[in-house]
Z-matrix of the N, CA and C atoms (Angstrom, degrees):
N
C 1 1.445
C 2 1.529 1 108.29
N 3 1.536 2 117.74 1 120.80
C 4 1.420 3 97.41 2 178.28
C 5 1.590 4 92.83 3 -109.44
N 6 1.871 5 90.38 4 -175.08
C 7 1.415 6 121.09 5 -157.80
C 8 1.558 7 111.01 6 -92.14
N 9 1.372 8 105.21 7 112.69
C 10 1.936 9 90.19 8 -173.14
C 11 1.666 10 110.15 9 -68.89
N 12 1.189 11 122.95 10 131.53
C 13 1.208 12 123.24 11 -171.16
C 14 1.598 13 130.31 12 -50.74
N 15 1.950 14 109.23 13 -5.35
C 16 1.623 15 103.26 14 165.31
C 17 1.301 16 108.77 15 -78.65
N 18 1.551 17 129.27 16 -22.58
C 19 1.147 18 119.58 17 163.99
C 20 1.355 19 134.85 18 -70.96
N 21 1.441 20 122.45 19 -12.10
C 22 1.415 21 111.84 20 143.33
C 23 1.688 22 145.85 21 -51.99
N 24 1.200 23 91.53 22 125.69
C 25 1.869 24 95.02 23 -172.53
C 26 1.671 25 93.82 24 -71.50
N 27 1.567 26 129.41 25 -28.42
C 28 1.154 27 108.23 26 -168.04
C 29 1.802 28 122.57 27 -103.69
N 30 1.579 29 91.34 28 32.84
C 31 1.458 30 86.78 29 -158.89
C 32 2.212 31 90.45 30 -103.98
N 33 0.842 32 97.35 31 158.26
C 34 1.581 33 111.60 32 171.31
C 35 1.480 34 119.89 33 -87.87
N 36 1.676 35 105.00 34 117.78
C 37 1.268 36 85.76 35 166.58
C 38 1.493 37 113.60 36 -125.38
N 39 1.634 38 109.54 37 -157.54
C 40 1.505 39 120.59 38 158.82
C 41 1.747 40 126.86 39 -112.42
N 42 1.164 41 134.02 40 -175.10
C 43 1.175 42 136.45 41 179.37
C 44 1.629 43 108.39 42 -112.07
N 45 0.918 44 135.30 43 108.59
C 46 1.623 45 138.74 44 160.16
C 47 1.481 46 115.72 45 -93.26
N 48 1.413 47 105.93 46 155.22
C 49 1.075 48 120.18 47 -164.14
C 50 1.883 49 97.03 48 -164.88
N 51 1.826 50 95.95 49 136.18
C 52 1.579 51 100.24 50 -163.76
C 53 1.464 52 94.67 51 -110.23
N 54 1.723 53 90.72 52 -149.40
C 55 2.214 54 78.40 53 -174.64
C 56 0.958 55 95.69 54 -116.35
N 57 1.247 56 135.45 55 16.87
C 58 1.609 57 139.82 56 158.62
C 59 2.241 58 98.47 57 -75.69
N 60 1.109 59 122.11 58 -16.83
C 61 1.448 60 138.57 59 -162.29
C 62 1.634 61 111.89 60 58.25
N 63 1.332 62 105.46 61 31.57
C 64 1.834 63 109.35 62 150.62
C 65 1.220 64 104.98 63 -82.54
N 66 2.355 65 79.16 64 146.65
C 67 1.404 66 76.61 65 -175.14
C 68 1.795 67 101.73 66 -115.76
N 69 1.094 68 101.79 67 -143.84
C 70 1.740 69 99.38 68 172.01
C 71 1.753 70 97.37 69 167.35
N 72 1.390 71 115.73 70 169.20
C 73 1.562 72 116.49 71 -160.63
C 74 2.307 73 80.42 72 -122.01
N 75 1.219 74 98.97 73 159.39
C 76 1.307 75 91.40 74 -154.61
C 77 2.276 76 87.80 75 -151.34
N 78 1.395 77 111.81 76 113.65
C 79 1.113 78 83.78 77 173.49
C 80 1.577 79 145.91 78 -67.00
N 81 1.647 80 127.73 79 138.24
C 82 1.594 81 98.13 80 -153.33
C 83 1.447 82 116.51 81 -79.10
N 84 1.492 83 130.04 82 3.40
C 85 1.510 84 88.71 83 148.38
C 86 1.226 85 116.94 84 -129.69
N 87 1.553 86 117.01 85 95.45
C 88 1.135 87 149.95 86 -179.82
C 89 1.244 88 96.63 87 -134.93
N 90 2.293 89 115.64 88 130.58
C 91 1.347 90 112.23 89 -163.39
C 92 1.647 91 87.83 90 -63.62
N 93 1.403 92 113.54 91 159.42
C 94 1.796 93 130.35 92 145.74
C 95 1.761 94 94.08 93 -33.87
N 96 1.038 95 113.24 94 129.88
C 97 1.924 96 117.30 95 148.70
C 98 1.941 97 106.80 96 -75.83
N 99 1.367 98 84.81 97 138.71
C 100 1.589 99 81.70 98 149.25
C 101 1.259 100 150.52 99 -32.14
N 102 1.546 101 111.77 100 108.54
C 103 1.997 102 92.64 101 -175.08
C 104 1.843 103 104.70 102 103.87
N 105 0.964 104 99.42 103 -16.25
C 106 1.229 105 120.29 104 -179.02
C 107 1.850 106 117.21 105 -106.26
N 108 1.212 107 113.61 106 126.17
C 109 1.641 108 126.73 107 161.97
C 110 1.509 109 112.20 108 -113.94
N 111 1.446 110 112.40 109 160.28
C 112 1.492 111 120.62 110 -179.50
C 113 1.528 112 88.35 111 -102.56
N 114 1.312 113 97.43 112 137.84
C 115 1.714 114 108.93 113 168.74
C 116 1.820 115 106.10 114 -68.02
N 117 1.327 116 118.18 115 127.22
C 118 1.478 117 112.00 116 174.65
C 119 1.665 118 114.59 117 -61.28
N 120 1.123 119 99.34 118 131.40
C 121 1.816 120 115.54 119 172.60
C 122 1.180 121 123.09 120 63.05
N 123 1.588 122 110.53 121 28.81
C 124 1.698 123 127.63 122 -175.96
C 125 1.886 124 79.10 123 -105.84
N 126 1.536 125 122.28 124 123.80
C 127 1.458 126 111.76 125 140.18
C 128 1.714 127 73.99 126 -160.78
N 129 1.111 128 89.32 127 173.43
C 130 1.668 129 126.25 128 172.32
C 131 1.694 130 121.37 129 145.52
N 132 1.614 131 99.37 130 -150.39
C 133 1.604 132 88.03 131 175.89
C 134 1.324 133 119.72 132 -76.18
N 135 1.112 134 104.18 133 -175.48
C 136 1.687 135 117.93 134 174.32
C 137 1.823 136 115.61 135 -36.72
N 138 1.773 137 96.32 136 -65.61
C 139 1.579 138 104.44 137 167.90
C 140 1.414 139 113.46 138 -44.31
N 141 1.029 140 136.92 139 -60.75
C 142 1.501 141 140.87 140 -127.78
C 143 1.633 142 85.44 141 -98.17
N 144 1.640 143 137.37 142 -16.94
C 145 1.116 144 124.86 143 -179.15
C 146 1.416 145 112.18 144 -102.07
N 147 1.509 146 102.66 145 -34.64
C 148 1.787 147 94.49 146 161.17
C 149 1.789 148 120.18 147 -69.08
N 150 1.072 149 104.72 148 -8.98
C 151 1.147 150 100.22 149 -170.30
C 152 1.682 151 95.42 150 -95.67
N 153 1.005 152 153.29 151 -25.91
C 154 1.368 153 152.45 152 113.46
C 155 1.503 154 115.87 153 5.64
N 156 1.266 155 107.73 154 -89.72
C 157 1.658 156 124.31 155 164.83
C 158 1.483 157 115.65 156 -35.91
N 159 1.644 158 131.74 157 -56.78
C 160 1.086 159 119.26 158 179.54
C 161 1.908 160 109.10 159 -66.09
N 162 1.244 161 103.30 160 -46.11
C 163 1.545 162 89.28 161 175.47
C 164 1.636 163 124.38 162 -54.75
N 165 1.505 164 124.10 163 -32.45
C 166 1.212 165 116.08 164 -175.35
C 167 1.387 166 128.14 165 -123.66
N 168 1.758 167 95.34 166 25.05
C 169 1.738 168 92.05 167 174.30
C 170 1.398 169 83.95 168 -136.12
N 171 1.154 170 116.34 169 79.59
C 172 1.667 171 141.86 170 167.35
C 173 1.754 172 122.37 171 -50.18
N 174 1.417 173 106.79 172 -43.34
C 175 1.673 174 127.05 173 -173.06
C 176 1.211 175 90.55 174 -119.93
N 177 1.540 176 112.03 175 102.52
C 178 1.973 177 114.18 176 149.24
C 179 0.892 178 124.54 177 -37.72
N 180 1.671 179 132.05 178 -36.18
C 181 1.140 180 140.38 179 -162.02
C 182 1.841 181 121.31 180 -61.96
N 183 1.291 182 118.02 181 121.83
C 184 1.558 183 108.65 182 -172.71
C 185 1.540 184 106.47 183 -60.23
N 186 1.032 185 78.72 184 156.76
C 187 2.263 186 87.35 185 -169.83
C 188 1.042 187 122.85 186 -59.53
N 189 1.856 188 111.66 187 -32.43
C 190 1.454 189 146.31 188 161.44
C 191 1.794 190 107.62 189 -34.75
N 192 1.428 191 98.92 190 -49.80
C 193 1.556 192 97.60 191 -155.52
C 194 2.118 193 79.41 192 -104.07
N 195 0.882 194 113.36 193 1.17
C 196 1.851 195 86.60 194 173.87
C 197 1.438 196 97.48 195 -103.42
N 198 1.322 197 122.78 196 -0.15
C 199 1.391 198 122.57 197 -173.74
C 200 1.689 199 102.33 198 -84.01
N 201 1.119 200 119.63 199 -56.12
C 202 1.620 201 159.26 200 169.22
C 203 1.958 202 80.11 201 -41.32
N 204 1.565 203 115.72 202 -63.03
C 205 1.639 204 96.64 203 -160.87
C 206 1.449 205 107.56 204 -79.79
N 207 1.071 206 130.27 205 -3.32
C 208 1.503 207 134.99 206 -165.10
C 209 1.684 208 108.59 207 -104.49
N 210 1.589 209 112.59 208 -45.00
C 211 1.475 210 110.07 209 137.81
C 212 1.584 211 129.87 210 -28.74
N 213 1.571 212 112.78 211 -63.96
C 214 1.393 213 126.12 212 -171.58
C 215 1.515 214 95.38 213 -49.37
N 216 1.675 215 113.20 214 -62.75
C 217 1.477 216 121.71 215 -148.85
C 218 2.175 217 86.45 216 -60.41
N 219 1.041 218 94.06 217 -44.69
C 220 2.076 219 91.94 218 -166.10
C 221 1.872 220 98.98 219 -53.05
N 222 1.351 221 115.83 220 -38.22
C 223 1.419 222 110.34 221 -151.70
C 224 1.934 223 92.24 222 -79.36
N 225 1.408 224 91.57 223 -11.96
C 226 1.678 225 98.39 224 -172.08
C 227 1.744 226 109.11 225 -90.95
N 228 1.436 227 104.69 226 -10.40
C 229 1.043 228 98.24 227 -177.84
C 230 1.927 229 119.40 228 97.99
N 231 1.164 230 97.24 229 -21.21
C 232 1.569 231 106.10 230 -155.69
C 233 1.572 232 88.07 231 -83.06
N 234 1.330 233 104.44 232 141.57
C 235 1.661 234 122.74 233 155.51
C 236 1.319 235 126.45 234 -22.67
N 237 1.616 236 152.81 235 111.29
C 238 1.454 237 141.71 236 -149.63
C 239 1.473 238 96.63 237 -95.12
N 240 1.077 239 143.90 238 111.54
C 241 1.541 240 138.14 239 148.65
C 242 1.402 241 111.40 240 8.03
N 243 1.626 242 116.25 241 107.16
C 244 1.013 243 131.97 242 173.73
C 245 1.930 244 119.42 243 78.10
N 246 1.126 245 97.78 244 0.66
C 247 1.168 246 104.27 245 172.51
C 248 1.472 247 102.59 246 -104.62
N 249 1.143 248 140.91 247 44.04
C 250 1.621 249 136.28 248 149.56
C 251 1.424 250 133.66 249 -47.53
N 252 1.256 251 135.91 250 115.26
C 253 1.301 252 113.84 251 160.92
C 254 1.031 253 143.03 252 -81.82
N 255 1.398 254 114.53 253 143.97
C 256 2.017 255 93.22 254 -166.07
C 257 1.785 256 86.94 255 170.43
């Protein structure tokens, strides 16, 4: 049985990121998929790329649908997240 290579601790990867702004760790030489970019100057091990990813893809939410809720909240009138005045 072999080992698929995200389960290697010693394999190298990269950071991707789509246009929804998901991300995912991707080994680096594995072509890019479609729809998909490598974040510039993100590679290393396994750790050092999740640990990348957890710091900067903060909101699961596809960009599509926070775009769509931030619209809703303006057409509603209501205050946008983080845009408060005060």
């Amino acid at each position: 049985m072999s080992t698929s290579c995200f389960d290697r601790e010693d394999e190298t990867f990269i950071v991707l990121v789509n246009r929804e702004d998901q991300h995912s760790i991707w080994p680096h030489w594995k072509a890019v998929p479609a729809g998909w970019a490598a974040v510039e100057g993100v590679k290393g091990d396994k750790k050092t790329v999740l640990a990348y990813v957890e710091g900067h893809w903060t909101d699961m939410r596809p960009r599509s649908l926070r775009d769509w809720m931030q619209q809703q909240e303006l057409q509603a009138g209501a205050p946008v997240a983080g845009n408060v005045a005060g």
